[in-house]
C-alpha positions as CSV (number, residue, x, y, z in Angstrom):
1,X,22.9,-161.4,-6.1
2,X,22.6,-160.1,-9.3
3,X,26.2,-160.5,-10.3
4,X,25.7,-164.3,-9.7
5,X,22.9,-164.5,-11.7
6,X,24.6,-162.8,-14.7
7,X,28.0,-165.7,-13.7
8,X,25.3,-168.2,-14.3
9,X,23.7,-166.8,-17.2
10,X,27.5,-166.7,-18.4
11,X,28.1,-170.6,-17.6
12,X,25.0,-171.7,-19.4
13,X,26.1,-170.8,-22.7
14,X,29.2,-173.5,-22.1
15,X,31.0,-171.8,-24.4
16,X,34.6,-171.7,-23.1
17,X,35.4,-168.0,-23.8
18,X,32.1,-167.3,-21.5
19,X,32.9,-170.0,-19.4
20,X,36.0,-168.4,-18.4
21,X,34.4,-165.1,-18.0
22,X,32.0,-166.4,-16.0
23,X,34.6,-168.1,-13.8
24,X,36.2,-164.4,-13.3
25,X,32.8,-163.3,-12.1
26,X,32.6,-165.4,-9.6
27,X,36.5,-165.0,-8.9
28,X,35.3,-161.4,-8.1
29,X,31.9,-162.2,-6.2
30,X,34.3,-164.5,-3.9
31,X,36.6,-161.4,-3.0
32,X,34.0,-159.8,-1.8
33,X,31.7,-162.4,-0.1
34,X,34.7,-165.8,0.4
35,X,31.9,-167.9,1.9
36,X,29.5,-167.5,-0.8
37,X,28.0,-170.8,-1.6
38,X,26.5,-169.8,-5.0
39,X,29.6,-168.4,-5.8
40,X,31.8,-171.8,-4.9
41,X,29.3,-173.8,-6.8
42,X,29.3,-171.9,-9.7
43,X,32.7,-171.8,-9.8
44,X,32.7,-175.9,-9.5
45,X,30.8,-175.9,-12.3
46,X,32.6,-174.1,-14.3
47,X,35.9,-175.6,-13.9
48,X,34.2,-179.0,-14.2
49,X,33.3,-177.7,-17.7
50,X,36.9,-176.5,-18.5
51,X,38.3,-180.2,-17.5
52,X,39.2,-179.1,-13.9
53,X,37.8,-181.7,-11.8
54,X,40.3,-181.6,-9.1
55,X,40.0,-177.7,-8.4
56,X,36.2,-178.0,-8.5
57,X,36.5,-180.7,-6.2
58,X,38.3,-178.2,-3.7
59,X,35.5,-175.3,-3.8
60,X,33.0,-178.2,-3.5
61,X,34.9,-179.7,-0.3
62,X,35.1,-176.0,1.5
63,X,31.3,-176.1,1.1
64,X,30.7,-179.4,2.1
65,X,32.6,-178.5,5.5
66,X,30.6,-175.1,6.0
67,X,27.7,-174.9,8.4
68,X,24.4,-175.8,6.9
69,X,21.8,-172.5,6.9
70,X,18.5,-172.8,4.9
71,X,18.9,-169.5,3.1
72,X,22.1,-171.3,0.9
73,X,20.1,-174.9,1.1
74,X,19.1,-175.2,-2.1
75,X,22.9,-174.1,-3.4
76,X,24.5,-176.3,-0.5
77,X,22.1,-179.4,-1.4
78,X,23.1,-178.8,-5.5
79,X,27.0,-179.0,-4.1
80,X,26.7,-182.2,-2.0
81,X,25.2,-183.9,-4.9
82,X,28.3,-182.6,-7.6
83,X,30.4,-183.7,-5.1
84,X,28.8,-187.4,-4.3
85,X,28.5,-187.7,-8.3
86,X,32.5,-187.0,-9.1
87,X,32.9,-189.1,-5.9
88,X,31.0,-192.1,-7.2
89,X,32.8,-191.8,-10.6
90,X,36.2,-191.7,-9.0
91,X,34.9,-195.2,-7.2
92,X,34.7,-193.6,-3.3
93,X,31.4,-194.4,-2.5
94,X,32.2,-194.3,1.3
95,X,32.4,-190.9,0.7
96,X,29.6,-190.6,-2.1
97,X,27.2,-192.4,1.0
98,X,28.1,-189.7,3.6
99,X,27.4,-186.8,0.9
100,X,24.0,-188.4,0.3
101,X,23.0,-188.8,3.8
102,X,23.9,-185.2,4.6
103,X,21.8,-184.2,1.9
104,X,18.7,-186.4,3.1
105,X,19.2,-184.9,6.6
106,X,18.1,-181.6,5.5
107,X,15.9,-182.8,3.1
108,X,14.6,-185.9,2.9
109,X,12.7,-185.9,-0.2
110,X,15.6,-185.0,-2.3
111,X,15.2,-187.7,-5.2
112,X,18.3,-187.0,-6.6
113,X,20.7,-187.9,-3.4
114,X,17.9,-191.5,-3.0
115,X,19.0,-192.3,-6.6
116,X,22.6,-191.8,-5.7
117,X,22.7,-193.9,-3.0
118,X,20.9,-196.7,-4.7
119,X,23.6,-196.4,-7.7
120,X,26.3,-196.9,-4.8
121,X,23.9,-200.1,-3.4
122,X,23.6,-201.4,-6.8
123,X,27.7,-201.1,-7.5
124,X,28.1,-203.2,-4.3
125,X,25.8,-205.9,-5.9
126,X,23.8,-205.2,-3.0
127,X,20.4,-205.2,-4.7
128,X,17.9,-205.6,-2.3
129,X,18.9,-202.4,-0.5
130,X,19.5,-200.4,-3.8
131,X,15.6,-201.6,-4.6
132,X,14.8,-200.1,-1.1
133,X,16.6,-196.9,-1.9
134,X,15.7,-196.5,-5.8
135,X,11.3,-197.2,-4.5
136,X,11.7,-193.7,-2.2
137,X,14.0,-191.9,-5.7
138,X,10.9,-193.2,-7.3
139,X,8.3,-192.1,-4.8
140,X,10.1,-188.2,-4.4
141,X,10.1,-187.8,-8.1
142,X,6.7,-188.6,-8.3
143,X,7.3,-192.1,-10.4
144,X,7.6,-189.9,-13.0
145,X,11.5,-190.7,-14.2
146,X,11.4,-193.2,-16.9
147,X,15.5,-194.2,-15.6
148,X,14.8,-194.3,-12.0
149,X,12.2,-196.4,-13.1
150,X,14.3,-198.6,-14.9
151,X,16.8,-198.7,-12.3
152,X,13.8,-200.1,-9.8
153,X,12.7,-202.8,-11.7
154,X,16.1,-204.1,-12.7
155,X,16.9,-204.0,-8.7
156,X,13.5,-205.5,-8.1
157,X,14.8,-208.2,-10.9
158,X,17.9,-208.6,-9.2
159,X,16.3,-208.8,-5.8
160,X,13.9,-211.7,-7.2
161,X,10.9,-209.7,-6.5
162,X,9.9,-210.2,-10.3
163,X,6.2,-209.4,-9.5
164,X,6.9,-205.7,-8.1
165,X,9.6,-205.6,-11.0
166,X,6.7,-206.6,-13.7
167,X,4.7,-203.6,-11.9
168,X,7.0,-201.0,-12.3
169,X,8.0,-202.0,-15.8
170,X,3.9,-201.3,-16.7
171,X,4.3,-197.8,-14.8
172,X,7.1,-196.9,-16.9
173,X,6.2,-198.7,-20.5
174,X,2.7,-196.8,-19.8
175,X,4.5,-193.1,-19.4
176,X,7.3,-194.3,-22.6
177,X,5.9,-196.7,-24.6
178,X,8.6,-196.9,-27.0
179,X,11.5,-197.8,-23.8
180,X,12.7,-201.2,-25.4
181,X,15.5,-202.0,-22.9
182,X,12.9,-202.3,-20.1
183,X,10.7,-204.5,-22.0
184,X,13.9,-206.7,-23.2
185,X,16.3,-206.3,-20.0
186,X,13.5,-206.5,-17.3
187,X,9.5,-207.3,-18.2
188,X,10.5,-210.7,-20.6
189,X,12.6,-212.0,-17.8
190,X,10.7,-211.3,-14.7
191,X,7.3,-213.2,-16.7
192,X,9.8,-215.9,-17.5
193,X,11.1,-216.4,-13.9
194,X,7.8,-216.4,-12.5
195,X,6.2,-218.9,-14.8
196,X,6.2,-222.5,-13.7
């Protein structure tokens, strides 16, 4: 355990002679322990940092197909959600979607795998659902993220529900009053689509 914490302490610097030595670490910890979740993900991590998407994509793959166990959850939940986000960049949101859900089946108050899946709703043009999806992000973080925020209303705008849209824009302009793109982008337009 404490060898992965001093890998981690390693990758945190992001420098890449410590990245690299931190990716040996981890080489090691996985000689001894191959299934070691921390270990993969760290490892993903790091090679995502040294420009080595497809290899990270591997270590986070062999996790995503090992049995879930609620010791490892919080590492296993961390490497479904790498994996959706490279997944959603790369445009495979089928697989992106399946991530997620396997995510909210172990935890369903996970805000981060919600958001994802409304960013994958709201690629589709699909806006009402990515408004349903975005409201429970927004609930699970405690509507205290100014983006998901943002990301509510404009689906809420999108979805023509301008009123709820106008409601969330007042949450979030209250928390960061100085978020111009929300009052631009989202509050001006939902008042001028509701006004007769």
């Amino acid at each position: 355990q404490v060898a992965v914490y001093e890998a981690y302490e390693l990758l945190m610097t992001q420098h890449k002679a410590s990245v690299e030595q931190s990716l040996d670490k981890f080489g090691e910890i996985l000689n001894a322990d191959k299934d070691s979740v921390a270990a993969l993900l760290g490892m993903s991590y790091a090679l995502r940092l040294l420009k080595q998407d497809p290899k990270a994509r591997n270590h986070l793959k062999r996790i995503s197909k090992m049995q879930y166990n609620s010791e490892e959850a919080e590492e296993l939940e961390r490497s479904y959600l790498l994996l959706a986000d490279m997944y959603i960049q790369s445009n495979k949101n089928d697989l992106a979607q399946e991530l997620c859900r396997k995510c909210l089946t172990h935890n369903k108050s996970c805000a981060k795998a919600w958001e994802y899946q409304g960013l994958i709703y709201e690629k589709e043009a699909s806006y009402a659902d990515a408004a349903q999806v975005y409201e429970m992000a927004w609930q699970f973080d405690s509507q205290r993220n100014p983006a998901v925020g943002y990301k509510l209303a404009f689906n809420y705008l999108k979805a023509k529900r301008y009123v709820d849209a106008i409601n969330i824009c007042h949450v979030v302009l209250k928390m960061s009053p100085n978020f111009q793109k929300m009052h631009t982008d989202i509050l001006a337009k939902a008042r001028a689509a509701i006004k007769p």
